[in-house]
N, C-alpha and C positions, 0 to 999 in steps of 0.2 A: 567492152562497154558500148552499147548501140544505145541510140539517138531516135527517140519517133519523132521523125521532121514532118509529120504530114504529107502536107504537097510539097514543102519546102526544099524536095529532095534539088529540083535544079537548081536551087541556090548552092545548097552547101557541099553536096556532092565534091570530092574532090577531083576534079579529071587527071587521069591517067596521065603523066608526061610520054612522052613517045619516047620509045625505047631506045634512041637513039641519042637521046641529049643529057643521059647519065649513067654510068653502072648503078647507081643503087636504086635504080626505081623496078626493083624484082617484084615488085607486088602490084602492079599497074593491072587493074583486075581482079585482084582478091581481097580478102573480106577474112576481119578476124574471124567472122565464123566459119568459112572456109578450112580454114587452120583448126580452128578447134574440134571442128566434125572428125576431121583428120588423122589429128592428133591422138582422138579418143579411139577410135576406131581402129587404129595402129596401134594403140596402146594395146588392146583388145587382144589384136593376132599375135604381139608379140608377145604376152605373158605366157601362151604354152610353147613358142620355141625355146624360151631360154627355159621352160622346166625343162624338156625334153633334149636340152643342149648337153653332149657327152662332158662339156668343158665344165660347166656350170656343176654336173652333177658329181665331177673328182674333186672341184674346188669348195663345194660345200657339205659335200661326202653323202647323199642319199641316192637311190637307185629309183627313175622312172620307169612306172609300167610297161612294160613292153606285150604288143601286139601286133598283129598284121596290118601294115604300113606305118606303125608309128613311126618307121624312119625317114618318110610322106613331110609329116608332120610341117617339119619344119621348112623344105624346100616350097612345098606349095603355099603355107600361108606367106612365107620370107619373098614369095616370087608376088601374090598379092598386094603386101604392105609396097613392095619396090612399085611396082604397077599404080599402087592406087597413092599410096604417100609419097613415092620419089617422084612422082611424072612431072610436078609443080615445079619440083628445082632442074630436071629436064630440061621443060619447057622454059625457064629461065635463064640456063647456060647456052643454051640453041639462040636466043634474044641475045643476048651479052657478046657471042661471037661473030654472031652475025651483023652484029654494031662494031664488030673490032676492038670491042674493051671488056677482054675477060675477068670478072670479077670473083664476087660471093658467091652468083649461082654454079658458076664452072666451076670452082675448086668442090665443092658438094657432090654436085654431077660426079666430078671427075672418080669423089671416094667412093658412091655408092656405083657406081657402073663398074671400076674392078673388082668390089666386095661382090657384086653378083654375078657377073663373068664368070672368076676365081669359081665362088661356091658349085656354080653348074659344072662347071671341069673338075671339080672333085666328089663331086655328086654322081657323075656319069661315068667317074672311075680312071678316067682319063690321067688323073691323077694322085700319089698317093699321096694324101694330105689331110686337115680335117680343115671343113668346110666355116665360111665365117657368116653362115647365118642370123645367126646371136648377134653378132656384131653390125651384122646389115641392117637387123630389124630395130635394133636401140638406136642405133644413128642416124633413122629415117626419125625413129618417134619422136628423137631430142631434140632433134633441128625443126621438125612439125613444131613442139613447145615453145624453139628458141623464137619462131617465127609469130605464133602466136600473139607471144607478149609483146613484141617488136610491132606486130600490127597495133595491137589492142594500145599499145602507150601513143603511137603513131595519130592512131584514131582519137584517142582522149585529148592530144594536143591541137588534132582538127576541131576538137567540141565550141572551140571557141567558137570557129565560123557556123556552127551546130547551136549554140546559145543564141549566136545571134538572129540565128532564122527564127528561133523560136519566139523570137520576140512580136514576129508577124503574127497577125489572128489569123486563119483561114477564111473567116468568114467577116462579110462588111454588111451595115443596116442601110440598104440606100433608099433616098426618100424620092419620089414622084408625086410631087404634091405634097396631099396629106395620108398619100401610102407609103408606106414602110416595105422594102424587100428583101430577103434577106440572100446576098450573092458574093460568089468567091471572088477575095481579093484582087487575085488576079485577072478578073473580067472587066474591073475599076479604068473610067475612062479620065481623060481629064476635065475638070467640070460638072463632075457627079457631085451631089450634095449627100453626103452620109449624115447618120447620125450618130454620135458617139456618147454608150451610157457612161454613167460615174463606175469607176473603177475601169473599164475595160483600154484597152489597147487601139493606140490609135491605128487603122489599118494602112493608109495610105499619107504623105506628104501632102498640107495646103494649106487654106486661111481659114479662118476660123470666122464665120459667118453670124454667128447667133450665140449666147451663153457665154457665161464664167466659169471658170476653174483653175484650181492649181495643176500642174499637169507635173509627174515626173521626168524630167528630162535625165534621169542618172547614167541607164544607158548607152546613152549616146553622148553625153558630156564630161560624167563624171562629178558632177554638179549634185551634190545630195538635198539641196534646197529645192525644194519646188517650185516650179516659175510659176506667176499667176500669171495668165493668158484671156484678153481683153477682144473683143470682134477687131478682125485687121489685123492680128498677132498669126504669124506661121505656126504652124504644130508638122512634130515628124512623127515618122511614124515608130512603131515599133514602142516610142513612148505611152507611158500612163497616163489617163487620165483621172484627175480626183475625183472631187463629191458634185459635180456641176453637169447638166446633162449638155453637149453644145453640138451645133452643127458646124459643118466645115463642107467647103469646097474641096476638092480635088486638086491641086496644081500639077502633083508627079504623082504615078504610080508603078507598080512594080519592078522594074527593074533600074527605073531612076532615080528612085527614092534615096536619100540619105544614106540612108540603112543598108540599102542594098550595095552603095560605093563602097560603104566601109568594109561591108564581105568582101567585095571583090577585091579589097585594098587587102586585106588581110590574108584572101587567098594567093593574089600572087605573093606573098610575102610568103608564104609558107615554100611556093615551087620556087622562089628567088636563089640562087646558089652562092653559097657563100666563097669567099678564100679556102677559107676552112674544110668544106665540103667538095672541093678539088683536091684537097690535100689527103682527104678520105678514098679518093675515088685512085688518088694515086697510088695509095701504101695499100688497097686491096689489090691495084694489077701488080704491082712488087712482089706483093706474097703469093699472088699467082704462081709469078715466074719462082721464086726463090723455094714453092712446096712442089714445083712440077721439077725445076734442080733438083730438091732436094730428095726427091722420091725416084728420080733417075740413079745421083751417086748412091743412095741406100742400096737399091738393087744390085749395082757393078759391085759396089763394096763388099757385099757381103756375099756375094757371089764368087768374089776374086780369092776371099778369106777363105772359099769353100762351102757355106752354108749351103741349105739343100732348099730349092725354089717355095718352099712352102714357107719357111719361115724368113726368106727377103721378103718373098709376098706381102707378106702377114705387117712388116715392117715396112714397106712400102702403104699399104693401105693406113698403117698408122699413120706415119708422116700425113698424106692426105688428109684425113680426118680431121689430127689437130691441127694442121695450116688453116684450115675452115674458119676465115678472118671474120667471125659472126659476130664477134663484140663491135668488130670495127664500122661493119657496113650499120652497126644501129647508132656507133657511137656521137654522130656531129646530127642524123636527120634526126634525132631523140633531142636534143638538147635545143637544136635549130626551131623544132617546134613547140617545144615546154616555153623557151623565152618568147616568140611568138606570140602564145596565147597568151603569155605573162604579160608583155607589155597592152594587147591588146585589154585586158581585165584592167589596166590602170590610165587607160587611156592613152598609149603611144600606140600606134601603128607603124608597123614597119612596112613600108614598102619595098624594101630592095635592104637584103639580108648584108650584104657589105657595108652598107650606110650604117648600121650597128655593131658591124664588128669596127669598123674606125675610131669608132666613137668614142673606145677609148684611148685612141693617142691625141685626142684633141687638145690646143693647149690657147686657144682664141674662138670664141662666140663674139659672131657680130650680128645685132640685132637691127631688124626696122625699125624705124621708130613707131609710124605712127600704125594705130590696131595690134601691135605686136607687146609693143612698152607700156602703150596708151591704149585705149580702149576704142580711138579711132573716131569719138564722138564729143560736142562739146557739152561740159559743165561748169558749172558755176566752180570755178577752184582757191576761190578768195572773197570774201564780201567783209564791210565795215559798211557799218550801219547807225544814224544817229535818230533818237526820239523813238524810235521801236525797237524789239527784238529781232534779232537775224530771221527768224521763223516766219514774223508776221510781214516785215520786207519781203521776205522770197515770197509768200503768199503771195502778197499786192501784184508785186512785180511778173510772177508767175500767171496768174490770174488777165494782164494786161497782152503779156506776149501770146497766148494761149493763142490768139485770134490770126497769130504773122508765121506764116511760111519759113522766117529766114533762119539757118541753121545755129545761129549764135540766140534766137529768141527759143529758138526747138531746145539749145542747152540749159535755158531757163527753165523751161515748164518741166523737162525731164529730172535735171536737182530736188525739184519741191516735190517731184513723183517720189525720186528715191529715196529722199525724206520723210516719206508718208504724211505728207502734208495736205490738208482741205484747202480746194484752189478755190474761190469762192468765184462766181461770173461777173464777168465785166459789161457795162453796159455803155454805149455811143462810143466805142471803138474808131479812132479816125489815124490812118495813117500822115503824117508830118512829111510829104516827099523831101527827102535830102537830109531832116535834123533829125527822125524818130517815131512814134508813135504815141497818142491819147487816149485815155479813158478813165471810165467814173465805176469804181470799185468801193462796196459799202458808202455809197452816195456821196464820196470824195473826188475830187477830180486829182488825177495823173497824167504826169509827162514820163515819156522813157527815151531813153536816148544817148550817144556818144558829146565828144567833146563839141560838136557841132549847134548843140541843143544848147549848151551850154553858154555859147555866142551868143545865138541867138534870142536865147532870154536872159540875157543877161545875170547870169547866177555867180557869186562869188563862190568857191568853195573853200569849206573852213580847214583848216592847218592836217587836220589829221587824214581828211579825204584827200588833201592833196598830195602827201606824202604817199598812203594808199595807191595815188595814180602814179607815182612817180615809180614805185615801187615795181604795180603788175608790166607797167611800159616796158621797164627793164627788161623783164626776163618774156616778152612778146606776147602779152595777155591782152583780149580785145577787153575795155574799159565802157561797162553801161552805169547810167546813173540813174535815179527813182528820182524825178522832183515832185514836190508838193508846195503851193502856195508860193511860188516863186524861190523855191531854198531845196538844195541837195541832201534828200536824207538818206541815201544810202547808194553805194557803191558798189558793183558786182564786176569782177576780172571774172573773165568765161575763158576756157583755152580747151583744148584737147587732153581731157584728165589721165593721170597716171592710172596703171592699172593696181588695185592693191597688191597685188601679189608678186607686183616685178621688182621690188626692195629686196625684199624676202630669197627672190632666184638669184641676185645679182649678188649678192651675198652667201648663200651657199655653192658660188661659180670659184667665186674667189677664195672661201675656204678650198675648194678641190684643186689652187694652184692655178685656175683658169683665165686668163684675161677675158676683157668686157670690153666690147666695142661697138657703136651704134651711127647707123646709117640712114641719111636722113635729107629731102630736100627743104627742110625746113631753113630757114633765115639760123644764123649762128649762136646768134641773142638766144633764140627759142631752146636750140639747140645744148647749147652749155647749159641752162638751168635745168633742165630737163636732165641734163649727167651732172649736175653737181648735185641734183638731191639724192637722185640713184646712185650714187658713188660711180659712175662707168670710168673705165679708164680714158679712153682714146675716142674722142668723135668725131665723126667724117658731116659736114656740115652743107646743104646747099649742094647736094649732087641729084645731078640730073637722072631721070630714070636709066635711060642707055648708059650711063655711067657705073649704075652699082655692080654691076661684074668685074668692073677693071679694079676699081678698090679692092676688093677679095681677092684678086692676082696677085696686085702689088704685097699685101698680106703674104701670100705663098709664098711670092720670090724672096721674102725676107727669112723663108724655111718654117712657116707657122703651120699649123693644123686648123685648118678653117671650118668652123658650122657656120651656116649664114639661118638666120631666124628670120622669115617673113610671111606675112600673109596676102601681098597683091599680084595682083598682075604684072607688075612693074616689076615686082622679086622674082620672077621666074626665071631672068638668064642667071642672075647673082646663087639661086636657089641650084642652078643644075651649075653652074662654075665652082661652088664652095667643095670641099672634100666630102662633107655632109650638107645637104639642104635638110632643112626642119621646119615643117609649113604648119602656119598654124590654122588648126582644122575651119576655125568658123571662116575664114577667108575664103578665097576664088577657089573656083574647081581648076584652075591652071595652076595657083601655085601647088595646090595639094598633088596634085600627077608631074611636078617639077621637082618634091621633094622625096628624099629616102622617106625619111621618118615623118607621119602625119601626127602633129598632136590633134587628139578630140578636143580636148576643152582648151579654150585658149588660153591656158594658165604657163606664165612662161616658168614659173617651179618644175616643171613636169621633164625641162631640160637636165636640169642635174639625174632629174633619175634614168635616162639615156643611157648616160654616163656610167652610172652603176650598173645597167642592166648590161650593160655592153659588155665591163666588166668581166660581172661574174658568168655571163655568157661562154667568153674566153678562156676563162679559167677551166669551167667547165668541160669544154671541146677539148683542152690539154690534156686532162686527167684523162679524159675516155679515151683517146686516141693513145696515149702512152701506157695505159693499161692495154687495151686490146690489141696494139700492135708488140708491147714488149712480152706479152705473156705469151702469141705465137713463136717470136723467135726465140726464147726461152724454150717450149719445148718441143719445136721443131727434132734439136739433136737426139731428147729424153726418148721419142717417138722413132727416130732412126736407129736405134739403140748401141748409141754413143758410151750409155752405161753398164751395157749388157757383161761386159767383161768383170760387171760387180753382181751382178744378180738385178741389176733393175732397168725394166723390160714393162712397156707400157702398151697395156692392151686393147685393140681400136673400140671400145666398148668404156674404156676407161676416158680414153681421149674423150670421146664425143659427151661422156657427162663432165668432165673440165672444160671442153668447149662451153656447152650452154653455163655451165655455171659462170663463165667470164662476162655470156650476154648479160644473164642475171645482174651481176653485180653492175654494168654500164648501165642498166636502166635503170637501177636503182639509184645510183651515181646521179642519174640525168634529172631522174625525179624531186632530187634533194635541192635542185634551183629553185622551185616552186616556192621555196621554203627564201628567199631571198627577199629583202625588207627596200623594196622600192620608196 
């Protein structure tokens, strides 16, 4: 399955690992089409050797034509297909030895180099024997097929970082004045003013200068709502835009865009080596050594019994053949990159392939508090209101702060936004230094202000406001009031809001058996209420940033399996000390390059499905590896012919279509993850 990335190729391209930091990167250079040209083409010369194979012709009982050189036939296309279809796994055993870790392409090598030796020494008479042509030629084309598919699922799992290039436009509308140009993305400076129609694709990272829209962020967040985006709101790229024509600045373009982190989050996770994938790399040198054994004792064996050199031979090249650990070498990089792309489609990125396979012995998440739990910004998280509606209070009140810098009046105006509330304008605006601020809203006059104001104009407040304040104080809610006409009518606690969605994760942690634990330099007060609504178990209260590493130790030493969940700067040692860091994507560009796993959206829900993906990840890697490694030692002996003394006698022609069939069945194995309910 190929990809037209455009230009996009130096994104997603996946670069070659160097030969030297794996056995199984035999394809460093090639291209399922590669294989498939190959493939076919071999398929091709092999169909008239095996007509014209004397074996083939008493086993299925018809006599081919014979003419001058038919008996040609077979050596020269057999020496062809070796030349043009073996050279690849050549060239890959010659790699593999010369890194000192012989794998998948040496044992291949090793069967097609005696199938063709062999055949010429009995070709040239040298020997009297019948030659194993037929067998040469099927066992280049099966392993050409095996390889194929192994590319082609390889490459389908790369598609993610392939989807995501595509997300880029090629082309951007940049404005010079009141001309319009139309130039490649990649020429995009910072500071260009683009134009971007309704519906198209935003090309580049910046602010949004001019126009309204809803823009898709799904993308990139996972977010299926559309965000409206206002002049001064950020846009990335790769996102949609809706029905609003707007212009934007530049801030990043091409390769520091968003978008483009995420590929490159996504591609080193793909070259990330797992446990797993050591463990792969090992049981293929094992099978090295135990089919280059076992193709040694075959020979003595059957030699010492007396057989006549052609059919140890014969049984020697079997042995080879099926030792051919092909299921193995696709079984963990097949599966490594299905979940991969799986998690990337749901918004986890993995950056570091061990951070996901832990993940499932974790038995303790310790979150941050604040941007992780909490949304990291303030709102209005309690009001009680007298003589209006809660609506038309926020109104007023919204409507007054609108004009103040300070982040607790910024958590005002932003409730009434996310209310979808009409702020109405405020007029004679005067800031109160020390108690608060004034102003005249629907030609009323207003006070806003703390307990300070409250002093100072002397305001009683009535039984149920006071309880109200008694109430948010507790649990460390900052305390505004609305006066009017010298009388308190309405009352707003503003704090740092919950996020909706972290009840929801904290609860399906602890369905999975998981403790919950939250880290936080917040005051205790703050602290507790904060985990007594979320049910958390254990909170660490009033720790200083240099501190949050050492918490997470103390965790360990007590033998736990620690994630740490955070988004600042300040989480980054805690983040790379946890057994898993889990960074949450909108936060710093530090914690996300401190953490295994990046979530895109910051939805702490997206934790539990780690968990699961890690999982059935694992599960997966088992099956494949104990298939493909118990099926060669399985018929290792059948191939030595252990059973020969019964009539069953396995022929390297047989072997090499049980080999691919074994790939077969791994990648179809691997592929059934996809199918997995994140």
């Amino acid at each position: 399955m190929t990809h037209d990335h455009h230009n996009h190729d130096s994104h997603s391209e996946h670069p070659s690992h160097s030969h030297h930091d794996h056995g199984h990167d035999q394809h460093a250079g090639h291209s399922p089409e590669m294989f498939r040209a190959r493939f076919w083409l071999s398929l091709l010369m092999t169909l008239p050797i095996v007509f014209w194979s004397g074996h083939i012709q008493s086993l299925v009982g018809y006599d081919a034509p014979e003419f001058w050189g038919s008996d040609w036939i077979a050596p020269l296309l057999g020496t062809a297909i070796f030349v043009y279809g073996g050279l690849v796994f050549l060239k890959g055993a010659w790699h593999e030895i010369s890194a000192r870790l012989p794998g998948m392409m040496t044992l291949i090598s090793l069967a097609i180099l005696v199938a063709f030796v062999f055949s010429w020494i009995v070709q040239l008479g040298l020997i009297d024997a019948q030659a194993l042509w037929w067998e040469l030629a099927t066992l280049i084309t099966i392993m050409l097929l095996g390889h194929w598919i192994e590319m082609r699922s390889i490459n389908q799992a790369q598609g993610a970082l392939q989807e995501l290039a595509k997300l880029l436009p090629d082309q951007a509308t940049r404005l010079k004045g009141d001309q319009e140009e139309q130039v490649a993305v990649s020429e995009l400076k910072t500071g260009d003013i683009l134009l971007v129609r309704p519906g198209a694709s935003i090309p580049a990272d910046g602010v949004l200068k001019k126009g309204k829209s809803d823009v898709n962020e799904s993308m990139i967040t996972g977010e299926s709502k559309p965000v409206s985006k206002q002049p001064g709101d950020n846009l990335i790229a790769g996102t949609i835009n809706g029905s609003g024509s707007l212009r934007l600045e530049v801030t990043k373009s091409g390769d520091d865009t968003k978008l483009s982190g995420i590929m490159h989050l996504v591609k080193e996770a793909q070259q990330s080596k797992s446990g797993a994938q050591h463990l792969a790399d090992r049981a293929a040198r094992a099978l090295t050594a135990v089919a280059i054994s076992a193709g040694v004792i075959t020979l003595i064996a059957w030699q010492f019994v007396g057989a006549d050199i052609e059919f140890s031979i014969v049984r020697v090249v079997t042995v080879l053949v099926i030792a051919c650990p092909h299921a193995l070498g696709l079984a963990v990089p097949l599966v490594i990159a299905i979940s991969t792309s799986l998690g990337a489609k749901n918004g986890l990125l993995v950056r570091d392939q061990r951070g996901l396979e832990q993940a499932r012995n974790l038995n303790t998440i310790v979150f941050d508090k604040t941007g992780t739990l909490t949304l990291g910004e303030f709102r209005v998280v309690s009001q009680t209101t007298q003589s209006l509606s809660d609506d038309e209070a926020l109104e007023i009140a919204a409507s007054i702060e609108s004009e103040s810098e300070h982040p607790i009046a910024q958590g005002i105006v932003r409730t009434a936004k996310d209310r979808k509330l009409n702020i109405p304008s405020a007029h004679n605006f005067e800031s109160l230094t020390g108690k608060g601020v004034s102003a005249q809203v629907n030609g009323n006059d207003y006070l806003m202000g703390g307990a300070n104001l409250l002093e100072l104009e002397k305001v009683e407040l009535s039984d149920e406001l006071k309880q109200a304040t008694n109430k948010a104080e507790e649990q460390g809610h900052s305390v505004i009031y609305l006066l009017h006409q010298q009388q308190a009518i309405a009352l707003f606690a503003v704090a740092d809001a919950l996020r909706e969605e972290s009840k929801a994760a904290i609860k399906t942690l602890h369905q999975l058996g998981i403790q919950v634990a939250m880290l936080t330099g917040d005051a205790k007060n703050v602290a507790d209420a904060v985990a007594k609504e979320l049910g958390i178990d254990q909170v660490f209260a009033e720790v200083l940033p240099e501190d949050k590493a050492s918490k997470i130790k103390e965790l360990q030493k007590g033998g736990r399996k620690v994630a740490m969940v955070g988004d600042g700067v300040n989480d980054a040692p805690a983040l790379a000390t946890a057994d898993i860091g889990i960074a949450i994507g909108a936060g710093t560009d530090v914690a996300v390059e401190a953490g295994h796993i990046v979530l895109v959206r910051s939805d702490p829900r997206d934790i539990p499905r780690i968990i699961t993906l890690s999982k059935a990840t694992y599960r997966k890697m088992l099956q494949n590896l104990w298939w493909a490694a118990g099926y060669n030692i399985a018929a290792i002996p059948l191939a030595a012919g252990a059973l020969a003394a019964w009539g069953v006698l396995l022929s390297p022609a047989v072997g090499a279509i049980l080999m691919s069939a074994s790939t077969i069945i791994v990648a179809m194995n691997a592929q059934l993850l996809r199918r997995v309910q994140l």
